[in-house]
Each structure stands twice: as C-alpha cells, then as structure tokens.
ROKOLPA-692612 format. One record per residue: residue in three letters; chain; x, y, z of N, C-alpha, C in turn. Coordinates in Angstrom, 1 decimal. Layout:
SITE resn chain    n.u    n.v    n.w   ca.u   ca.v   ca.w    c.u    c.v    c.w
SITE  ALA     A      X      Y      Z      X      Y      Z      X      Y      Z
...
END
This chain:
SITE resn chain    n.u    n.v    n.w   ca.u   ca.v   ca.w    c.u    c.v    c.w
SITE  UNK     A   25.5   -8.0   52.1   24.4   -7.4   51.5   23.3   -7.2   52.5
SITE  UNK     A   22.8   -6.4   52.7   21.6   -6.0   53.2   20.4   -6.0   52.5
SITE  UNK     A   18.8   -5.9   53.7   17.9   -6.0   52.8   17.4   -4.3   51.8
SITE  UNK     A   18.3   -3.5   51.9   17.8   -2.7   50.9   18.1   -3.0   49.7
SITE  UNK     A   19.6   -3.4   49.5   20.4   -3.3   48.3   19.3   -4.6   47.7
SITE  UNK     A   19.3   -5.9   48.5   18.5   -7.0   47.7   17.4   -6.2   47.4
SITE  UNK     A   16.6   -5.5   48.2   15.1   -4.7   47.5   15.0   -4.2   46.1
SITE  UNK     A   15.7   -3.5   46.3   16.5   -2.7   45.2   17.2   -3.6   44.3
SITE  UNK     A   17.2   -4.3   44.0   18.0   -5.1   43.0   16.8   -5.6   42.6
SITE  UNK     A   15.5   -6.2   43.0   14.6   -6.6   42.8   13.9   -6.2   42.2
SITE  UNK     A   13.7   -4.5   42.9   12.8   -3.8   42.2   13.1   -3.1   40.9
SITE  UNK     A   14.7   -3.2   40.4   15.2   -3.0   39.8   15.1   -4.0   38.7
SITE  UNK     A   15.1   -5.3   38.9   15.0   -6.7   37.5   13.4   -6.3   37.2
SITE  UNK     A   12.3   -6.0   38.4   11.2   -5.9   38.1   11.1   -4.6   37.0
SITE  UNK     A   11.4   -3.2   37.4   11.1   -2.2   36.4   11.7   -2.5   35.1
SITE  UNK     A   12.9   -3.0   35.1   13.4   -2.9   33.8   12.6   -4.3   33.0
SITE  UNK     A   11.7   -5.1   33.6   11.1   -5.8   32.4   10.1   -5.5   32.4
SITE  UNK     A    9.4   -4.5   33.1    8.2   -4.0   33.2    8.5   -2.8   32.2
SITE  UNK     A   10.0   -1.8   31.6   10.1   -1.2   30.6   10.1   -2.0   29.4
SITE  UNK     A   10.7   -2.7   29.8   11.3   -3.9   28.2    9.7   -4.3   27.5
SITE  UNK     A    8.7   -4.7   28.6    7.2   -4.8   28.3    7.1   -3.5   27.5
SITE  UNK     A    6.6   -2.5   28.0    6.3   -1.5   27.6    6.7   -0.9   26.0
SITE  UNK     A    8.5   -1.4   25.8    8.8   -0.7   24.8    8.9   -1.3   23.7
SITE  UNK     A    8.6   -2.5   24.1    8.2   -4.0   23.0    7.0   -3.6   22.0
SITE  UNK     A    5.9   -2.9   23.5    4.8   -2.9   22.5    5.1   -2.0   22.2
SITE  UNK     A    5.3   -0.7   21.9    5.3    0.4   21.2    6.2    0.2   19.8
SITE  UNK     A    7.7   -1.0   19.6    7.9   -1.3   18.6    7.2   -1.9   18.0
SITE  UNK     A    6.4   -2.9   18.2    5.5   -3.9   17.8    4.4   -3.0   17.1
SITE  UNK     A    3.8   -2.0   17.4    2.8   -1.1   17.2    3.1    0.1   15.9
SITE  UNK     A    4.7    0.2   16.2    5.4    1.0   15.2    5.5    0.2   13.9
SITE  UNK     A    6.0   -1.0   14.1    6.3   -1.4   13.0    5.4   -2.4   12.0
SITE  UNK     A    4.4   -1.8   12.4    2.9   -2.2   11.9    2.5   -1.0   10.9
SITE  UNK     A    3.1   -0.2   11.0    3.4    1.5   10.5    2.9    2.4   11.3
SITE  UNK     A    2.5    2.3   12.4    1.7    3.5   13.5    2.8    4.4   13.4
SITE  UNK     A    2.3    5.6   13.4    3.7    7.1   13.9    3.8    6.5   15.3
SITE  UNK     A    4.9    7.1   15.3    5.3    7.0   17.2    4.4    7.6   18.2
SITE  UNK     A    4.3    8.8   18.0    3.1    9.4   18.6    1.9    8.7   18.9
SITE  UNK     A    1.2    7.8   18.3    0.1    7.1   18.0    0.5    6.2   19.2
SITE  UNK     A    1.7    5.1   18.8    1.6    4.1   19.5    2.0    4.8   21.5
SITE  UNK     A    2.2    5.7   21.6    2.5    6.3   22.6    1.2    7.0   23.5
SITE  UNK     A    0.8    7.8   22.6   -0.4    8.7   23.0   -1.4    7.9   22.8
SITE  UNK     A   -2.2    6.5   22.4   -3.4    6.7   21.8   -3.5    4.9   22.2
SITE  UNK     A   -4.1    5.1   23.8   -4.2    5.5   24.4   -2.8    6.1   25.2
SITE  UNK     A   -3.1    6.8   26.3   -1.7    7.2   26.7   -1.1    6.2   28.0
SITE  UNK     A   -1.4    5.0   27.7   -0.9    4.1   29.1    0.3    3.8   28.6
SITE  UNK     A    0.9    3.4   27.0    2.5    3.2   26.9    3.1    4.4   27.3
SITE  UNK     A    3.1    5.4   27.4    4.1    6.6   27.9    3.9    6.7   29.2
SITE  UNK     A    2.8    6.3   30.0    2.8    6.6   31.1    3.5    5.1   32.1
SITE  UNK     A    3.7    3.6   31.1    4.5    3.1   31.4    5.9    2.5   31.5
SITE  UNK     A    5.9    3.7   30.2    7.6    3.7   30.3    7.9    4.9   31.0
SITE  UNK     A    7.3    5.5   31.4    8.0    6.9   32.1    7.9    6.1   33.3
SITE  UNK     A    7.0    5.3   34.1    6.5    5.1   35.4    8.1    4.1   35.3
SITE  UNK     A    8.0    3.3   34.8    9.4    2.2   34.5   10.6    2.6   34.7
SITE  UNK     A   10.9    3.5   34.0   12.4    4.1   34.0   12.3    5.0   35.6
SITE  UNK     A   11.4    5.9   35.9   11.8    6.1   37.4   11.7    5.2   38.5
SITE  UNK     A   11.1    4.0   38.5   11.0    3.1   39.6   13.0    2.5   39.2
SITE  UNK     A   13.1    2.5   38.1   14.2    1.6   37.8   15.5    2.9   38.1
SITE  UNK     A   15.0    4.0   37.6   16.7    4.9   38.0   16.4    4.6   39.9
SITE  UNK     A   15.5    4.8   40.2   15.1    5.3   41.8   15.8    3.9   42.7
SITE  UNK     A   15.7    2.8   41.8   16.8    1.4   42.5   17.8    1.1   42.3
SITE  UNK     A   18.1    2.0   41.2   19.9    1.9   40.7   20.3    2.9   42.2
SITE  UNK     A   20.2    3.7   41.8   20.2    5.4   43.3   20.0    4.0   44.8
SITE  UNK     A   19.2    4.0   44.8   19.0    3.4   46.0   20.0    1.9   46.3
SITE  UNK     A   20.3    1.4   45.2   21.6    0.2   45.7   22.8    0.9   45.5
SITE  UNK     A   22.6    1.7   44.9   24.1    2.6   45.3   24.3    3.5   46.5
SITE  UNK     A   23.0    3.7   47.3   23.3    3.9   49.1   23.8    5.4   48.8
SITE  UNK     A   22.8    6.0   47.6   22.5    7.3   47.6   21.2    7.7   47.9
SITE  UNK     A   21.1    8.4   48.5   19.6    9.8   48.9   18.9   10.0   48.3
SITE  UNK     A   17.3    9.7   48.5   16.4    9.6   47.5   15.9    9.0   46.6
SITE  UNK     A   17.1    7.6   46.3   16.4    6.5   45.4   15.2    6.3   46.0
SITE  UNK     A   14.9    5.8   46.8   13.2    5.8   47.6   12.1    6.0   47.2
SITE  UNK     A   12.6    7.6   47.1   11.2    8.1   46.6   11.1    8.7   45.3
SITE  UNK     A   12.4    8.3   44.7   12.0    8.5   43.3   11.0    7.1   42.8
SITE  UNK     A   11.8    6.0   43.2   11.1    4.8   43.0    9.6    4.4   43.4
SITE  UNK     A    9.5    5.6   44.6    8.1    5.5   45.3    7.1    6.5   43.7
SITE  UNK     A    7.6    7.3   44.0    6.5    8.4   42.5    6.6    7.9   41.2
SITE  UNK     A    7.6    6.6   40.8    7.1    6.1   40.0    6.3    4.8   40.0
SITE  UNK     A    6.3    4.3   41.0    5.6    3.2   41.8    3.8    4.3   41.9
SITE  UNK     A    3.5    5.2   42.3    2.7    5.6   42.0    2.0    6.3   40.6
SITE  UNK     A    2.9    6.7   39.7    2.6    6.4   38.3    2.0    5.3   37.7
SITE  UNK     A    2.8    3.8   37.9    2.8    2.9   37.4    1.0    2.6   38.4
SITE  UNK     A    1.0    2.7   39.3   -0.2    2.5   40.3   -1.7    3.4   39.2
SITE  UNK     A   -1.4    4.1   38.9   -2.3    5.1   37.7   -3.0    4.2   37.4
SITE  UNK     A   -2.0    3.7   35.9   -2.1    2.9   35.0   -3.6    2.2   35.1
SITE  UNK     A   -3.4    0.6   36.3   -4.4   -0.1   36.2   -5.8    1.2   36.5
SITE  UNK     A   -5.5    1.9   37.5   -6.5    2.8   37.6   -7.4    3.7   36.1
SITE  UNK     A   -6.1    4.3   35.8   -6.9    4.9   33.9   -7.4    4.0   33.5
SITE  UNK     A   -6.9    2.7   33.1   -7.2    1.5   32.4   -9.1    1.2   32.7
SITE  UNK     A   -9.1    1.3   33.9  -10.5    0.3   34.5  -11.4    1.9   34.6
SITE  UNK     A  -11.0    2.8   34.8  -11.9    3.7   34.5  -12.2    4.3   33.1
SITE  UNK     A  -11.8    4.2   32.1  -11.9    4.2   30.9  -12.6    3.2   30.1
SITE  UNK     A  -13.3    2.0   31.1  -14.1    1.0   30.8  -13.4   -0.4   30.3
SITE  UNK     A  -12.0   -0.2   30.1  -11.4   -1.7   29.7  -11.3   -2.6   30.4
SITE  UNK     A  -11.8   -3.7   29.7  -11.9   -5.0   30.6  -11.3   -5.1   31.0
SITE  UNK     A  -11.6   -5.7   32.3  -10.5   -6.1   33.8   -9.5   -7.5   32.9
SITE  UNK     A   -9.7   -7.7   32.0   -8.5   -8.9   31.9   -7.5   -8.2   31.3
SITE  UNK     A   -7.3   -7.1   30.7   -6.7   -6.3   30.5   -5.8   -5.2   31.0
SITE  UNK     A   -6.3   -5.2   32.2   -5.4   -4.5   33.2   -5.4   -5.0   34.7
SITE  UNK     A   -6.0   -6.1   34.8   -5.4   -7.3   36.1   -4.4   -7.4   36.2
SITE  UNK     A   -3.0   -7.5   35.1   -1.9   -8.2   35.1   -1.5   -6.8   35.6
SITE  UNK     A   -1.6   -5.4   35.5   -1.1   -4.3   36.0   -1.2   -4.5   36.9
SITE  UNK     A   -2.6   -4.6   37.9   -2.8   -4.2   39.3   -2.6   -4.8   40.1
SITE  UNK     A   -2.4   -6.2   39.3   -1.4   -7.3   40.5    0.2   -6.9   40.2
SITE  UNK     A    1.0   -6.6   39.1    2.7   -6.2   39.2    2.2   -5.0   40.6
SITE  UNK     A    1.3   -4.4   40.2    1.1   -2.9   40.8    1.4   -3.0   42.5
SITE  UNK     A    0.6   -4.2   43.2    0.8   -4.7   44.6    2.2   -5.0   45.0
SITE  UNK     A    3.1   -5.5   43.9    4.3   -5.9   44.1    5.2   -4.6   44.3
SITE  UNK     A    4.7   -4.2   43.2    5.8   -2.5   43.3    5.4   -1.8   44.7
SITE  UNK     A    4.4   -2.0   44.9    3.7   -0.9   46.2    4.8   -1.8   47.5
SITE  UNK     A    4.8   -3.1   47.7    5.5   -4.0   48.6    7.0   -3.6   48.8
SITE  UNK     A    7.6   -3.5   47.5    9.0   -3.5   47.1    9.4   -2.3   47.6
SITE  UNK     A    8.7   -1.1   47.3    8.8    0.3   47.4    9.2    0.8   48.6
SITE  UNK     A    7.7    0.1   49.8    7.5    0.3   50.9    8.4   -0.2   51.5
SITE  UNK     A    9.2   -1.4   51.2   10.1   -2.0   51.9   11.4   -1.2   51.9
SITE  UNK     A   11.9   -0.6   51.1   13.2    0.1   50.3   13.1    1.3   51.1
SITE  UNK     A   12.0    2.1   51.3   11.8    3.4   51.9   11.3    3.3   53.3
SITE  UNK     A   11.3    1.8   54.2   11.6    1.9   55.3   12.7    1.4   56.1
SITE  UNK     A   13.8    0.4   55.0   14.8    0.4   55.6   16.1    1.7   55.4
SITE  UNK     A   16.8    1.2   56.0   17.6    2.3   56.5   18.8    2.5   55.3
SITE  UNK     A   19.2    3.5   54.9   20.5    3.2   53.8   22.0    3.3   54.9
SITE  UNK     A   23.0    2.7   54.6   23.9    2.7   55.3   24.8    3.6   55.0
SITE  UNK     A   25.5    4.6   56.1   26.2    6.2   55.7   27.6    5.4   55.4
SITE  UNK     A   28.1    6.1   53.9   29.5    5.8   53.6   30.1    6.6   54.4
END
C-alpha cells in the first residue's frame, strides 16, 4: 500500500460520514413533515453538502483505484465543502455553528493536497 491509496481511503471514510451527516439531517428535517425541497434549499448548505460529499468521496474511490483525476475531482469537492463554513459565517450564523465545518474543512484541504501531490502508480 502506498501513501495515496491510504490517503484516499481516508478521505474516503471521511466524505462518506461527512454525507451520512448531511443526509441524516435532511431525513430528520423531512420527517418532521418539511417538503424535501425545504429541508435542502432553505438554507441551501444541505445540498451543497451532500453534493460537496459525494464528489470528495467518488474523487477517492477513482483515486484508490489508481485512475486519472480522482484528485481533482476530490479537490473541487473539497473546495465546495470549503464554501460551506464560508456561506455559513457570512450569512451571520454563529461561529459555533459552522466551526465543526471549518475545522473537517482543514482536514479535507490536508487530505486533498496530499492525494494530488503524490504520484499514482501506472498499471
């Protein structure tokens, strides 16, 4: 094993509970009777963190599979997910509310950077 595949596996356990987060609350929010739309759009940080989730998380499946481009798919959703705390704190919400984002947010930025400067190895 090399250190991309471990990167990538990492950043992989991270996105997919950073989705599982995300789509928890949107059931939770649904089954309160919200439309879907509601609990998605209003505000729009659940869609922009399940969309940010699922591409950091395809972008490390691709990239432990020692295909082209997991990187930077993982990188633009790593920049999505980077949004987030940013909409959050400019929109005026308390910082205890989007601290737990902008610290995952350092991790993904690490994980990312690490993944897309090692080397993939040619089959």
């Amino acid at each position: 094993m090399n250190i991309r595949i471990l990167t990538g596996v990492a950043l992989a356990f991270l996105s997919a509970w950073l989705l599982w987060q995300g789509l928890s609350a949107v059931i939770m929010i649904t089954s309160r009777g919200s439309p879907l739309g509601d609990a998605l759009l209003q505000p729009p940080t659940s869609v922009v963190r399940i969309v940010a989730a699922c591409m950091i998380l395809l972008g490390a499946l691709v990239a432990v599979a020692q295909r082209p481009g997991g990187a930077w798919l993982a990188g633009l959703g790593t920049f999505l997910f980077v949004l987030l705390p940013v909409m959050m704190a400019a929109s005026g919400t308390a910082a205890r509310l989007w601290a737990d984002e902008a610290v995952v947010s350092l991790f993904l930025i690490a994980l990312t950077v690490a993944l897309c400067v090692s080397k993939r190895r040619k089959a």
